[in-house]
C-alpha positions as CSV (number, residue, x, y, z in Angstrom):
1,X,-20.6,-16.4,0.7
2,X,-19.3,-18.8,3.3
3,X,-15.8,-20.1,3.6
4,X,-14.7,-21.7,6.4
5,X,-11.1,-21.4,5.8
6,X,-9.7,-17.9,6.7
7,X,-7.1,-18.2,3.5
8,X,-9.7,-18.7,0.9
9,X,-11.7,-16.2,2.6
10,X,-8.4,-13.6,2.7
11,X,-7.8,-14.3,-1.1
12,X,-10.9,-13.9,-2.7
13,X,-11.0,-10.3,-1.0
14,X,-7.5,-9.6,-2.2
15,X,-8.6,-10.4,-5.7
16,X,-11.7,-8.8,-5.8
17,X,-9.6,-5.3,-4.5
18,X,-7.1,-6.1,-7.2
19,X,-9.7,-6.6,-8.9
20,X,-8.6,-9.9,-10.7
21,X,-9.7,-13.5,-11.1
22,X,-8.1,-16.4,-9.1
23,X,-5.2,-18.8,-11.0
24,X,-5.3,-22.3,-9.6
25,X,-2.8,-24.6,-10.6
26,X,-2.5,-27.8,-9.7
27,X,1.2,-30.1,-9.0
28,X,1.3,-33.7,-7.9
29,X,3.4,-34.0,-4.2
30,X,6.4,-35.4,-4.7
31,X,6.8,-34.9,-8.1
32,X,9.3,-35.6,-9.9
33,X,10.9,-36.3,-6.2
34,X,10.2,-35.2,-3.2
35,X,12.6,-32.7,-2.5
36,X,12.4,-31.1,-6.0
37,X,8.7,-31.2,-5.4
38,X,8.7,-28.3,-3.0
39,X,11.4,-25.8,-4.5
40,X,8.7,-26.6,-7.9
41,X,5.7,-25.2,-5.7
42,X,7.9,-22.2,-4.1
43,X,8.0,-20.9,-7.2
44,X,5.0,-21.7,-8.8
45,X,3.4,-19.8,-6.4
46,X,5.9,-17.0,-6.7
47,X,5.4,-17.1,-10.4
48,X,1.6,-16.1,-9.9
49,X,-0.7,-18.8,-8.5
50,X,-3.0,-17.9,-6.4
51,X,-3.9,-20.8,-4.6
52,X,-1.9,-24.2,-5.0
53,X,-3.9,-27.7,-5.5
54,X,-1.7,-30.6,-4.5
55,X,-2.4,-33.9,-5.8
56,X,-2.1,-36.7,-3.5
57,X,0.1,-39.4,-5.5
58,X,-1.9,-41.8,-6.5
59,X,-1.7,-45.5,-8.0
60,X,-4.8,-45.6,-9.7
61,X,-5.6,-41.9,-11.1
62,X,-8.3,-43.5,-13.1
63,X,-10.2,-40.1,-14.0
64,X,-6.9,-38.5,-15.1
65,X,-5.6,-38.3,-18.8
66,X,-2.2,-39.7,-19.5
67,X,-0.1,-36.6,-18.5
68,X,-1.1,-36.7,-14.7
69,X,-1.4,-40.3,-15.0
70,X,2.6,-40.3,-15.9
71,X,3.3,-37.5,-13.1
72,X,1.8,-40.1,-10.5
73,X,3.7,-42.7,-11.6
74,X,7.0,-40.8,-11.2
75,X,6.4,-40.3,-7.6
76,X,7.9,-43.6,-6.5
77,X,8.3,-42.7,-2.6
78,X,5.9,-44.6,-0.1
79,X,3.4,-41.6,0.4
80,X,2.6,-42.5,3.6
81,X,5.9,-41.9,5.0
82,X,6.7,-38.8,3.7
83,X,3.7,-37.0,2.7
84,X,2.1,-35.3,5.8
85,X,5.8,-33.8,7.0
86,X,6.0,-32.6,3.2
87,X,2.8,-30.8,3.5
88,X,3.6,-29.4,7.2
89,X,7.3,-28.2,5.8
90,X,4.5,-26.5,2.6
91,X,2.5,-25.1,4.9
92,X,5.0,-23.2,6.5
93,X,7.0,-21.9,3.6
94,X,3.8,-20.2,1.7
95,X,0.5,-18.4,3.3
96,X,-1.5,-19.1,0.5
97,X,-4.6,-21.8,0.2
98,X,-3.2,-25.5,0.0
99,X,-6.4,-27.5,-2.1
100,X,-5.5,-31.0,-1.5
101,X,-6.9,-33.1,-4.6
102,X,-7.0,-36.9,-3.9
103,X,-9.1,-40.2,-4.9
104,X,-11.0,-41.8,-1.8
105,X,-8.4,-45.1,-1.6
106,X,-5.6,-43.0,-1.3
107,X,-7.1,-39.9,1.5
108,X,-8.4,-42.8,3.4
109,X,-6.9,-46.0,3.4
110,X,-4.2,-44.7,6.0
111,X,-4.2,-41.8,8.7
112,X,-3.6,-39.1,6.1
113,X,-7.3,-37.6,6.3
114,X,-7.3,-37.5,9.3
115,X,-3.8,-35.4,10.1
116,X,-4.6,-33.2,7.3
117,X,-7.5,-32.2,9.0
118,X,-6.0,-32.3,12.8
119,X,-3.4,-30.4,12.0
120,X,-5.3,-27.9,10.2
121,X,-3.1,-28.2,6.8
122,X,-5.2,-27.5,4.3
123,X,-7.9,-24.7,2.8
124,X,-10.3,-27.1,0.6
125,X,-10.2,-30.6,-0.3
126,X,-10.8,-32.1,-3.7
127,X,-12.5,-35.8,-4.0
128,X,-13.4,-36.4,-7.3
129,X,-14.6,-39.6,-6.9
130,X,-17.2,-39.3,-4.1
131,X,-20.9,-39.3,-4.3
132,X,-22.4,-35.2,-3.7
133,X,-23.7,-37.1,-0.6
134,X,-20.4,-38.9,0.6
135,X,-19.0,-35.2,-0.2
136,X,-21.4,-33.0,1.7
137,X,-21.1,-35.3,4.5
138,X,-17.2,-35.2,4.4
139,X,-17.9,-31.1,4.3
140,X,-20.0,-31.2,7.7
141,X,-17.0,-33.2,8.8
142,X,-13.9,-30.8,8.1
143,X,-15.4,-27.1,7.9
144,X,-14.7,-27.1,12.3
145,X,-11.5,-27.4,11.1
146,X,-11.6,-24.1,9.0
147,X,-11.8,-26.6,5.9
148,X,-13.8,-26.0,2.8
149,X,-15.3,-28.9,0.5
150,X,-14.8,-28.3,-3.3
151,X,-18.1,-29.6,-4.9
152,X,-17.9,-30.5,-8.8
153,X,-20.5,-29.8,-11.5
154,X,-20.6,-30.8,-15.2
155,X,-21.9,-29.1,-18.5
156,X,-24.4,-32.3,-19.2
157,X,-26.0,-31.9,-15.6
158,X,-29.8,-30.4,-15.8
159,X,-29.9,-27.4,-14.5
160,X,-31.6,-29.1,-11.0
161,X,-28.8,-31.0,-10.4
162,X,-26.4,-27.7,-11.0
163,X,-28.6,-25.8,-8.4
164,X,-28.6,-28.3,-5.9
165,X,-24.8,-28.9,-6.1
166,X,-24.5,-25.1,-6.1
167,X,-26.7,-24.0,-3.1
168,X,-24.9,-26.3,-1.2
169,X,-21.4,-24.5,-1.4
170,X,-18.8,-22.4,-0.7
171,X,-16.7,-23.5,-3.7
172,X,-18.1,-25.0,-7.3
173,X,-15.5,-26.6,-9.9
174,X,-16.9,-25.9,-12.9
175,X,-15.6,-29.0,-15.2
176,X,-15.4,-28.0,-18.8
177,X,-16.7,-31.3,-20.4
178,X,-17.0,-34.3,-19.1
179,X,-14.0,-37.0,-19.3
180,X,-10.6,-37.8,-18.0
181,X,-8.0,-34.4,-17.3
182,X,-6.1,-33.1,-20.2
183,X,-8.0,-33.4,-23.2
184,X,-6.7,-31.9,-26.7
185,X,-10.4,-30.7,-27.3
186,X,-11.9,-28.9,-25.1
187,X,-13.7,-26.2,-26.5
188,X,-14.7,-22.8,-24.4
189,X,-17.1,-21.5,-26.6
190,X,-20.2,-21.8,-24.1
191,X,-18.6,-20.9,-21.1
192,X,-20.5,-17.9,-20.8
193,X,-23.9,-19.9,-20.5
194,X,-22.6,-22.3,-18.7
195,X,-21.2,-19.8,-15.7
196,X,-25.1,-18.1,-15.9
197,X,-26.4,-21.5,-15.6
198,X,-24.2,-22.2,-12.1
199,X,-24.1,-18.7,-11.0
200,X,-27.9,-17.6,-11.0
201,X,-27.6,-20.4,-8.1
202,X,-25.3,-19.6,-5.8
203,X,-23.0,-16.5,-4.4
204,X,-20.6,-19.1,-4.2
205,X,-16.8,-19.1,-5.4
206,X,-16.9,-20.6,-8.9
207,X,-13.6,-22.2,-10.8
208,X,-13.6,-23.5,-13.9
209,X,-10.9,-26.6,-15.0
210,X,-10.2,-29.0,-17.5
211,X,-8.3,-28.7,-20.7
212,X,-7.2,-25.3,-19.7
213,X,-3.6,-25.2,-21.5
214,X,-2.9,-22.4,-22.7
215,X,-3.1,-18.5,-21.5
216,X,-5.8,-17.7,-23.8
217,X,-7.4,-20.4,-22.0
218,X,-7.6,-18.7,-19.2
219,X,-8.3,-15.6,-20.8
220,X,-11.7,-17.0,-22.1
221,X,-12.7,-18.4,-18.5
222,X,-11.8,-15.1,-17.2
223,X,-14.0,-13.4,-19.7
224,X,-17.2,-15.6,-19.0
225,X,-17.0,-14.6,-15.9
226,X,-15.7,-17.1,-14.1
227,X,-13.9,-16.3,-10.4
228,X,-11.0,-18.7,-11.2
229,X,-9.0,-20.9,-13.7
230,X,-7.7,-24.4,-12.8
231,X,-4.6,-25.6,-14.8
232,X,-3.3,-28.9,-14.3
233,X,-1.8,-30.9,-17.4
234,X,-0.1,-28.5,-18.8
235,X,1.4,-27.6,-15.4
236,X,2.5,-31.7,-14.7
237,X,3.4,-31.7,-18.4
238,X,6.0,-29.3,-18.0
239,X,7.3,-31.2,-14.6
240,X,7.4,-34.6,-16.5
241,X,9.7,-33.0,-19.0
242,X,11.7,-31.2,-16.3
243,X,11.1,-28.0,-18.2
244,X,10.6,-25.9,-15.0
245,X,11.4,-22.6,-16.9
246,X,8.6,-23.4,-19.0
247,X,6.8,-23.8,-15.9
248,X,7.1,-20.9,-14.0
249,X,6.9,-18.5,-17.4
250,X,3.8,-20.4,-18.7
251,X,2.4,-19.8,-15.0
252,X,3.5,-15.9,-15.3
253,X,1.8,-15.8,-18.6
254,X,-1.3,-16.9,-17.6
255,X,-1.9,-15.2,-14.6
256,X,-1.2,-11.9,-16.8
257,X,-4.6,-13.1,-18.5
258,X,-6.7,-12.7,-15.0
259,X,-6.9,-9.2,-15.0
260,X,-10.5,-7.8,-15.0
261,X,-9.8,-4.6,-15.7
262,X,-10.9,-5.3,-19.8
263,X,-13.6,-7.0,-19.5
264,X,-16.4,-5.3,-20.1
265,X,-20.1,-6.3,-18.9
């Protein structure tokens, strides 16, 4: 396996020594404000992520469901004037992979692709909306800058298009079903299958996300196998209602659930 950022490459070997899985969970900058935004991540990441994913506030979050549609629309700052000294002041407070998550308008309509990578800010980068070519090219772009490209597979792709997606990198998003974030029914019954179908591809680093809510969410990913959990809505959810207890327990909770020491085959 190949990562090109030394923090992703420093927590997977932590976690395969403590022999757990990895908790992603992802928190929109800025939200609900921006100063509030970053004593939110502190201790998110104190309560038990492993590996933050920051979503890039955005005006049209077209493939989101309504919870992280909401969390965008509280951020009412001008991101571009405030955004890349938020992530520097992030980057200094934790050591942990930053995953920055954003649509293609809002990374590159201004300089903020461009400083992220400069500045050598981030681990990985998350653009859901590209083409796998747009993204690989992207990839070939960043990984000088000790930057890894997150490349996204679905449980309707054939199995080609899952290998060719998977050969190609150093981290695979497993999506649960296909759709907008957050929905009420996502099911997790062929997870197993579906982490044989992506795994007999690749060596590669492989999260799974979408409609992950709940700790025995995670438990189930966990148990098929998979190397990591993504939680979003439920994480934003709890930020909208400015239930920040709720928060940091429900992030405690679920990383309690990545232990691999149960699982058995």
């Amino acid at each position: 396996m190949i990562f090109y950022s030394q923090r992703n490459q420093k927590i997977w070997q932590q976690m395969k020594e403590q022999y757990e899985a990895l908790l992603i969970g992802y928190l929109i900058a800025g939200h609900p404000n921006v100063m509030q935004s970053t004593t939110i991540i502190e201790n998110a990441l104190l309560a038990g992520l492993d590996i933050l994913e920051l979503g890039i506030p955005s005006k049209n979050p077209h493939l989101d469901g309504p919870v992280i549609q909401e969390g965008h629309a509280k951020v009412k700052e001008n991101v571009d004037q405030w955004f890349i000294p938020f992530v520097k002041d992030i980057r200094q407070r934790i050591q942990k992979p930053i995953w920055v998550m954003s649509y293609q308008s809002d990374l590159f309509q201004s300089d903020i692709f461009e400083q992220l990578v400069r500045n050598q800010l981030i681990d990985a980068l998350l653009i859901p909306d590209c083409s796998i070519e747009e993204r690989e090219e992207i990839g070939r772009d960043i990984r000088d800058y000790g930057i890894d490209i997150v490349h996204f597979v679905g449980p309707n792709m054939t199995d080609q298009e899952i290998a060719t997606i998977s050969q190609k990198s150093s981290i695979v998003y497993a999506q649960t079903y296909s759709g907008r974030t957050g929905s009420s029914t996502a099911t997790f019954e062929n997870l197993p299958i579906y982490y044989e179908r992506i795994k007999r591809h690749t060596s590669s680093l492989v999260v799974a996300g979408f409609g992950i809510k709940k700790p025995d969410n995670v438990r189930m990913v966990v148990e098929s196998h998979f190397d990591g959990a993504v939680v979003g809505s439920a994480l934003v959810e709890c930020c909208n209602e400015q239930q920040l207890d709720k928060l940091y327990d429900l992030i405690t909770e679920m990383k309690s659930k990545t232990s691999l020491y149960e699982i058995k085959g």
